[in-house]
Steps between C-alpha positions, in 0.01 A plus 500: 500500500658839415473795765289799440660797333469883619659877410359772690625842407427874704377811319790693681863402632435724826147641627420799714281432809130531384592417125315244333679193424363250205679129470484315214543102517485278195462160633483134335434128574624271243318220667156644511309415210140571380248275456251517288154335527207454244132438596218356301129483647323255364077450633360148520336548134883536366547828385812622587656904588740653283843423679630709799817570570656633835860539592653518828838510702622203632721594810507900468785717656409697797744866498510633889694827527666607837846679605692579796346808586169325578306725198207410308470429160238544333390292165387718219492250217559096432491341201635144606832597345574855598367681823537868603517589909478860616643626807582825762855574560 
């Protein structure tokens, strides 16, 4: 099994107190894979539904964001493959 990947990059190399801080972290898991799954409905006289699909995640990635200074992040945005936190400095 490979290990999840993650970057994270800042908005700024150095923050004021009060300034807004946004983090960026692109994140992978080359071991979680979709699954896809059709449905048919079919009543007792035999007619049948157009197909359905549905997809889903097998095994998503949860992202948690702390640091050392105890502050809390925020998420703005997740897409399953890139996530934006906001914070206070």
């Amino acid at each position: 099994m490979a290990a999840p990947t993650a970057t994270a990059t800042l908005t700024a190399p150095v923050y004021s107190p009060g300034d807004q801080m946004l983090l960026t972290v692109t994140y992978a898991d080359a071991d979680t894979k979709p699954l896809t799954v059709t449905i048919v409905v079919t009543d007792a006289q035999g007619n049948s539904s157009a197909p359905v699909k549905v997809t889903a995640v097998i095994d998503p990635l949860t992202l948690t964001v702390t640091d050392s200074s105890g502050r809390i992040w925020t998420r703005v945005s997740d897409n399953g493959a890139v996530a934006v936190y906001r914070a206070v400095a």
